[in-house]
N, CA, C and O atoms as a GROMACS GRO file, in nm:
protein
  336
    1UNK      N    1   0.083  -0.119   0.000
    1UNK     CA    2   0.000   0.000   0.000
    1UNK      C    3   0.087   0.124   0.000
    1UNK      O    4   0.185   0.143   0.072
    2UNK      N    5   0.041   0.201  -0.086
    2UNK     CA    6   0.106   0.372  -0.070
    2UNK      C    7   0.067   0.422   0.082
    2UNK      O    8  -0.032   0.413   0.153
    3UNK      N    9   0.205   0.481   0.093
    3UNK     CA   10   0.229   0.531   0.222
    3UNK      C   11   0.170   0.661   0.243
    3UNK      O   12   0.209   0.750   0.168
    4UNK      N   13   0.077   0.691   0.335
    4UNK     CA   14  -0.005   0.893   0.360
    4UNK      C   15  -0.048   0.907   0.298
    4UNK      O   16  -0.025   1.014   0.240
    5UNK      N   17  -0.205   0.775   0.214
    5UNK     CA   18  -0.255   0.837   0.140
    5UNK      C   19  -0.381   0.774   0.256
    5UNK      O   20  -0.494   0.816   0.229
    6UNK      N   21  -0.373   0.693   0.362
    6UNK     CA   22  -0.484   0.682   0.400
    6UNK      C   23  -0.526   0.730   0.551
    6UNK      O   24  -0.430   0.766   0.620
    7UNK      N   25  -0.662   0.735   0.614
    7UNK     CA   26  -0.667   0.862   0.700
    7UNK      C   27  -0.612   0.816   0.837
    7UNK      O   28  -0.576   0.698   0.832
    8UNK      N   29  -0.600   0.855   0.917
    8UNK     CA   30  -0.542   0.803   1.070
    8UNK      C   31  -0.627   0.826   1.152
    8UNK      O   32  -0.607   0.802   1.271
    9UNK      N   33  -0.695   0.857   1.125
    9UNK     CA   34  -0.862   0.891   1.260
    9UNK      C   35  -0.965   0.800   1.265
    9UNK      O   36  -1.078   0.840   1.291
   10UNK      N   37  -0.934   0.630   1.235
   10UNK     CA   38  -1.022   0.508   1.197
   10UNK      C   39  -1.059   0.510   1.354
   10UNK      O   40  -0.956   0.529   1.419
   11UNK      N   41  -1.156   0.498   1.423
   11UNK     CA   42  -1.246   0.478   1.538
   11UNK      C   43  -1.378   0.363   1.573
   11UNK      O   44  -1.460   0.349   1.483
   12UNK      N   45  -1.389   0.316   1.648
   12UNK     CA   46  -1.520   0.235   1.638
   12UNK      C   47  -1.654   0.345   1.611
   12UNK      O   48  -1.675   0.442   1.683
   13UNK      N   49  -1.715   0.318   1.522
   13UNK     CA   50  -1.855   0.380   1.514
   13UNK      C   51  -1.988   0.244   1.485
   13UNK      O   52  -1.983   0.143   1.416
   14UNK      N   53  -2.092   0.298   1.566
   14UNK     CA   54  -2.221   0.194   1.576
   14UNK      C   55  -2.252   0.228   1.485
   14UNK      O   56  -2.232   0.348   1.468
   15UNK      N   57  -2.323   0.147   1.364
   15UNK     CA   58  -2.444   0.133   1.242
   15UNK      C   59  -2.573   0.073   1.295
   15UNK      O   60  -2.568  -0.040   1.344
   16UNK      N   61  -2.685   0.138   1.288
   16UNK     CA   62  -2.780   0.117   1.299
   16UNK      C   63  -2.880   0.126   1.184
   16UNK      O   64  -2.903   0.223   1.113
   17UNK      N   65  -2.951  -0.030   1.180
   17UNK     CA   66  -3.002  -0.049   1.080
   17UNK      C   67  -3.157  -0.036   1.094
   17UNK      O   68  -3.223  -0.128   1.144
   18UNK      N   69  -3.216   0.083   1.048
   18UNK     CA   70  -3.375   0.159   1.069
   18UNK      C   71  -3.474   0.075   1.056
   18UNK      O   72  -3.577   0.088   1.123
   19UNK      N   73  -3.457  -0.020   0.970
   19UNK     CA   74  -3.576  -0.108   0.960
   19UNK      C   75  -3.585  -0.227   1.052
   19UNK      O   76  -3.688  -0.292   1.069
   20UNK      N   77  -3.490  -0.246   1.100
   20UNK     CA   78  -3.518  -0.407   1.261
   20UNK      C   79  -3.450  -0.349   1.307
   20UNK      O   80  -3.379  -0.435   1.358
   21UNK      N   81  -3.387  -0.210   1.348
   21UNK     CA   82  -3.341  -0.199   1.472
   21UNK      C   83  -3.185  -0.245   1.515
   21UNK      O   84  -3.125  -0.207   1.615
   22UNK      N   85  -3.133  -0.344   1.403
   22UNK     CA   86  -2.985  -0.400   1.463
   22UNK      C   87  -2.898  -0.312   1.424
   22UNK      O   88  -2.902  -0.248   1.319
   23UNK      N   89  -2.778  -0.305   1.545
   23UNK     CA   90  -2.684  -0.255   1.532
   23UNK      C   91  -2.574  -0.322   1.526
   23UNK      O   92  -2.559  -0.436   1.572
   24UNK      N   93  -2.468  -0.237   1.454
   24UNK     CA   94  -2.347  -0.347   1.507
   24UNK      C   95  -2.215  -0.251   1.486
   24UNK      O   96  -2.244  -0.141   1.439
   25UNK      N   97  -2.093  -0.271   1.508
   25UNK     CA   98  -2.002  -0.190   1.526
   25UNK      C   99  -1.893  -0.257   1.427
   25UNK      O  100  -1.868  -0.374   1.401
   26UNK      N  101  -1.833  -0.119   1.378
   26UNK     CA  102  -1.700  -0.126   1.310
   26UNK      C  103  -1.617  -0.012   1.283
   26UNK      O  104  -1.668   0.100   1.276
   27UNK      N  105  -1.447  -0.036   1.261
   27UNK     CA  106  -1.409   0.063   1.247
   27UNK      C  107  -1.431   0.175   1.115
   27UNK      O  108  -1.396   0.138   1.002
   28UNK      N  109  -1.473   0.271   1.130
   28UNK     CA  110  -1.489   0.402   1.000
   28UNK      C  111  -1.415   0.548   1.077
   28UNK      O  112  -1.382   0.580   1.191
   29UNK      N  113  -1.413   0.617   0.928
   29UNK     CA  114  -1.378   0.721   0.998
   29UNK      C  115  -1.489   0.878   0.944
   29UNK      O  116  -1.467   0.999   0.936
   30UNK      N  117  -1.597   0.799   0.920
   30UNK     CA  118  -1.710   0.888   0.878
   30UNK      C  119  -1.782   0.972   1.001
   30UNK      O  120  -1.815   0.927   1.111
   31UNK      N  121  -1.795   1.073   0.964
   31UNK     CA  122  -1.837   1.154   1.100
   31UNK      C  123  -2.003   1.151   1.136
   31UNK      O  124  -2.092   1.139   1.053
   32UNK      N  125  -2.016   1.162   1.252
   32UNK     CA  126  -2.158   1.097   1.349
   32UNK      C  127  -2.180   1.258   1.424
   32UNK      O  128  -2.100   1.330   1.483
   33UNK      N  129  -2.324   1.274   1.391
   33UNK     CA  130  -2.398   1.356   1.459
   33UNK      C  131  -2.470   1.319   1.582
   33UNK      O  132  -2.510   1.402   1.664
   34UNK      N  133  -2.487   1.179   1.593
   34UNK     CA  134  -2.539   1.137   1.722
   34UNK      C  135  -2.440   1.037   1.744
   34UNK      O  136  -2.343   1.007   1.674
   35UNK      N  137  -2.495   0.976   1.894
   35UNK     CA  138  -2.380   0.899   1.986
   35UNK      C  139  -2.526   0.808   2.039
   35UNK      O  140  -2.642   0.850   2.037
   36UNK      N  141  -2.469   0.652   2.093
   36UNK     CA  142  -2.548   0.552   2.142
   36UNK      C  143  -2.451   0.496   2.201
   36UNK      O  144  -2.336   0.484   2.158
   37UNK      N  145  -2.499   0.455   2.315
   37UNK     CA  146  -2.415   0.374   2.440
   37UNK      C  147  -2.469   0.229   2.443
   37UNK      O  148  -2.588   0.199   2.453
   38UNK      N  149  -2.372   0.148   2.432
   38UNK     CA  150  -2.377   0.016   2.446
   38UNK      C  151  -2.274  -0.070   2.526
   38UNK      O  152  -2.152  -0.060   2.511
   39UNK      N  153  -2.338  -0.162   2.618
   39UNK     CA  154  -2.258  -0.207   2.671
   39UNK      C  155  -2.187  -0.085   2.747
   39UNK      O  156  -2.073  -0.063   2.706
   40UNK      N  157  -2.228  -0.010   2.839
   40UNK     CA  158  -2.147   0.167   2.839
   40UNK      C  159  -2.047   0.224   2.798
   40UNK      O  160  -1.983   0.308   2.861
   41UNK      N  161  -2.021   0.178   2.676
   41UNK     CA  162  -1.910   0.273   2.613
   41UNK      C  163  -2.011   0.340   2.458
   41UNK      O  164  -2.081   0.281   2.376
   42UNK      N  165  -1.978   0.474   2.474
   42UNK     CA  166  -2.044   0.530   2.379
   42UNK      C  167  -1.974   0.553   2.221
   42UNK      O  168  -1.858   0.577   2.188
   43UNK      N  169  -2.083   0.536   2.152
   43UNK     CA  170  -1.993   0.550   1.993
   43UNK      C  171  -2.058   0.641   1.943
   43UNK      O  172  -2.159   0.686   1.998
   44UNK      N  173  -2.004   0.688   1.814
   44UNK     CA  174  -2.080   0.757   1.735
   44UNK      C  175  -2.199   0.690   1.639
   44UNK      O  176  -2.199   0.571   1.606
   45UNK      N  177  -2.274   0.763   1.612
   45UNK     CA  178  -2.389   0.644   1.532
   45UNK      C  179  -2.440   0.757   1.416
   45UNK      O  180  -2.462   0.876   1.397
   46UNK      N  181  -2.443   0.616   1.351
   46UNK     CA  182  -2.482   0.647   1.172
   46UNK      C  183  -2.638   0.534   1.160
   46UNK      O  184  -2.660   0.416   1.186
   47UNK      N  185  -2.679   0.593   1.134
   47UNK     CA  186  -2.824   0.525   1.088
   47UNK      C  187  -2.814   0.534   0.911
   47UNK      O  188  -2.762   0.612   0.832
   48UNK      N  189  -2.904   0.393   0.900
   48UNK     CA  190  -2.911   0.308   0.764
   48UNK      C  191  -3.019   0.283   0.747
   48UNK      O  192  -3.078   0.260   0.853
   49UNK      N  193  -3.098   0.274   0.634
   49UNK     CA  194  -3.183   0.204   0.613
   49UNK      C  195  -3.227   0.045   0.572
   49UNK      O  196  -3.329  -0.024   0.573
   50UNK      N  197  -3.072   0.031   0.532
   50UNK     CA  198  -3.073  -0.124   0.494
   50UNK      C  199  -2.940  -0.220   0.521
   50UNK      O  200  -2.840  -0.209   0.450
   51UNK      N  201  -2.946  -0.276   0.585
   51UNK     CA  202  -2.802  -0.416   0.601
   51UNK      C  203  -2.823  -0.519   0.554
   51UNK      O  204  -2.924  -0.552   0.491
   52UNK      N  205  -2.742  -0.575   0.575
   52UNK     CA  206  -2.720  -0.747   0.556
   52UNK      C  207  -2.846  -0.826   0.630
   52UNK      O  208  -2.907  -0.926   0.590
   53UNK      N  209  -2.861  -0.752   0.745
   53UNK     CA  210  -2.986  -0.812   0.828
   53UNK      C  211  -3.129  -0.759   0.781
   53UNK      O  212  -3.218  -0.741   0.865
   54UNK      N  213  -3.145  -0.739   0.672
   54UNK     CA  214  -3.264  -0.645   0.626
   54UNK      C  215  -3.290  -0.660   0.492
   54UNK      O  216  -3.399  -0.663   0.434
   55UNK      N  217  -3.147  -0.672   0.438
   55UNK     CA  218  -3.163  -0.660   0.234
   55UNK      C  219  -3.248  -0.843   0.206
   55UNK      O  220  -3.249  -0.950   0.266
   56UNK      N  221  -3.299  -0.793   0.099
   56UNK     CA  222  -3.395  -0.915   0.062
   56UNK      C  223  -3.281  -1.015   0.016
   56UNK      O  224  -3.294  -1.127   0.067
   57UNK      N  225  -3.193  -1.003  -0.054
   57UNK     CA  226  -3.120  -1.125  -0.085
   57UNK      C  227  -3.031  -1.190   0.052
   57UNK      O  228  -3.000  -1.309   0.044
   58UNK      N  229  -3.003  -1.137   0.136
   58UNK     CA  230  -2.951  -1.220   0.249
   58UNK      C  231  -3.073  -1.276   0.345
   58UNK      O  232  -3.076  -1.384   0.405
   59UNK      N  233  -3.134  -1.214   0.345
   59UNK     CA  234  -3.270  -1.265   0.405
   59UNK      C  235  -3.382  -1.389   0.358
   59UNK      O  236  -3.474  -1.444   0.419
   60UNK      N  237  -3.327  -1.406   0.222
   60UNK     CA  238  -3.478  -1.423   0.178
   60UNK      C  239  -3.619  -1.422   0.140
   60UNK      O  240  -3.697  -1.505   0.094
   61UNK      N  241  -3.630  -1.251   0.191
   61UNK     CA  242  -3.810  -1.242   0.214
   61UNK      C  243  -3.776  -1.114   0.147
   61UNK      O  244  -3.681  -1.036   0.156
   62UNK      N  245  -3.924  -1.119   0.050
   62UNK     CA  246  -3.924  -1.007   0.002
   62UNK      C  247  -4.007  -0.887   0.090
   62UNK      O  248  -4.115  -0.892   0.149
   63UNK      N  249  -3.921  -0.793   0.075
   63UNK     CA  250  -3.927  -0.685   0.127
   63UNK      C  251  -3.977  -0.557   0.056
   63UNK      O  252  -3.906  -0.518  -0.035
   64UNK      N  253  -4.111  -0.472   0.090
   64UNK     CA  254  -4.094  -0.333   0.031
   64UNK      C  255  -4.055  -0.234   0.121
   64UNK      O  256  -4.106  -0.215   0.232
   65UNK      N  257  -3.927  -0.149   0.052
   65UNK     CA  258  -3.888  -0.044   0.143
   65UNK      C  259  -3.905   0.102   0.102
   65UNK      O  260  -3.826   0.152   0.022
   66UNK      N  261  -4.024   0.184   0.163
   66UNK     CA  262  -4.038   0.292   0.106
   66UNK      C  263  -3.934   0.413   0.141
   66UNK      O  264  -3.906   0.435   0.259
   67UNK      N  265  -3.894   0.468   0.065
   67UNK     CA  266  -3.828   0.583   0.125
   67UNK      C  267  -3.885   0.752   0.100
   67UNK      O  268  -3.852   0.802  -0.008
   68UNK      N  269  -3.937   0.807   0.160
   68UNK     CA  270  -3.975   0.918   0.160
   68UNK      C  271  -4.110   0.898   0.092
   68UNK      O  272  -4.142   1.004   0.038
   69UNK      N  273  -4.215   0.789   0.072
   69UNK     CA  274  -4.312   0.820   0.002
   69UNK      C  275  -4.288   0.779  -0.161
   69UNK      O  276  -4.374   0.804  -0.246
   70UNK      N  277  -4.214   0.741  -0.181
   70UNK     CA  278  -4.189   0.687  -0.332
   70UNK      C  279  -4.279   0.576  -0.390
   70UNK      O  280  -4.318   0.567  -0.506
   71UNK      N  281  -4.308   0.483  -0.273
   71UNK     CA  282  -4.394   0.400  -0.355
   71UNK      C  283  -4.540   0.474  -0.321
   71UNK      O  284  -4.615   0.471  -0.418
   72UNK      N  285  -4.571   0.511  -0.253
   72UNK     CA  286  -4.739   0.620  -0.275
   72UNK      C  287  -4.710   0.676  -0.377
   72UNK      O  288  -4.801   0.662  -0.458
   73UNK      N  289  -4.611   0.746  -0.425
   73UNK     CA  290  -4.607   0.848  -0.552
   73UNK      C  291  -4.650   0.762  -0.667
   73UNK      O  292  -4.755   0.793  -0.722
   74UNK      N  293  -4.583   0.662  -0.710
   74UNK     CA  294  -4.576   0.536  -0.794
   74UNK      C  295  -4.706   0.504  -0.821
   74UNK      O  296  -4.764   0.521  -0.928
   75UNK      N  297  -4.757   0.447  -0.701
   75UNK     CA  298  -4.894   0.418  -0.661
   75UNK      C  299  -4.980   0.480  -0.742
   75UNK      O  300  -5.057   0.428  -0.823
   76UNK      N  301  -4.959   0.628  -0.708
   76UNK     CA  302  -5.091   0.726  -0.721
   76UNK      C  303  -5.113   0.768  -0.890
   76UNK      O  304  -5.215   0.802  -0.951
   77UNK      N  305  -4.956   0.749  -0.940
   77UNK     CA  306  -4.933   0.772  -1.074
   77UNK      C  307  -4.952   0.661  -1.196
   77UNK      O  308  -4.981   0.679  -1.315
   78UNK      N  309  -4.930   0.556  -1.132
   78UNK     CA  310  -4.964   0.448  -1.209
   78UNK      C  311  -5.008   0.343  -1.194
   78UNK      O  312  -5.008   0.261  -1.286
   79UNK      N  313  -5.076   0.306  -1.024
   79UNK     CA  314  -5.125   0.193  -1.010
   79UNK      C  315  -5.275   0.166  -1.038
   79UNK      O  316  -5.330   0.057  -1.025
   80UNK      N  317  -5.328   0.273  -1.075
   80UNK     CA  318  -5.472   0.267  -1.117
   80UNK      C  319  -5.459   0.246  -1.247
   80UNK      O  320  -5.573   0.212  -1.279
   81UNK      N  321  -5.394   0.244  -1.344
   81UNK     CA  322  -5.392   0.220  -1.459
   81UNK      C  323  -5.546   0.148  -1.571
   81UNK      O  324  -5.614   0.185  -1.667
   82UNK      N  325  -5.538   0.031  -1.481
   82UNK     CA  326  -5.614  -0.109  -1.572
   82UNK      C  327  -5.746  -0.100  -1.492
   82UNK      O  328  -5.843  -0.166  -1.526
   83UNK      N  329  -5.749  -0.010  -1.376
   83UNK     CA  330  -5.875   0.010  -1.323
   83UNK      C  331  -5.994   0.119  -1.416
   83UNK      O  332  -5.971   0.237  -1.440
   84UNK      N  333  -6.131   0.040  -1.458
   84UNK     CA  334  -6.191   0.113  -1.494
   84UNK      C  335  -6.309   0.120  -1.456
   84UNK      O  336  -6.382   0.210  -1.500
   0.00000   0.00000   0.00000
């Protein structure tokens, strides 16, 4: 690896995954507006909407995941279509 091209501020930060709730920890060096205590040591925390514990292909189950209203929009625009 090239030498001082990579950052030195790698830290534990919690990922929290929005749709079940699991968290889990690893090192990043992405910056966190909030903090969560586990086990009482506190990390920084990044919220997700989707992991490994959540995405339909590791899971198996299909999943719909709306984000902001996208599938109502969809919905409203084209699911009446064949209705007459």
């Amino acid at each position: 690896m090239k030498q001082g091209i990579h950052p030195d501020n790698y830290r534990a930060v919690a990922f929290k995954d929005m749709s079940n709730d699991d968290v889990f920890i690893t090192r990043s060096t992405i910056n966190a507006k909030e903090t969560i205590e586990i086990d009482g040591v506190t990390y920084p925390l990044i919220k997700i909407e989707i992991s490994n514990t959540s995405h339909p292909f590791y899971t198996g189950k299909s999943k719909l995941v709306d984000t902001a209203g996208r599938v109502d929009k969809f919905m409203s625009r084209y699911g009446n279509r064949n209705k007459k």
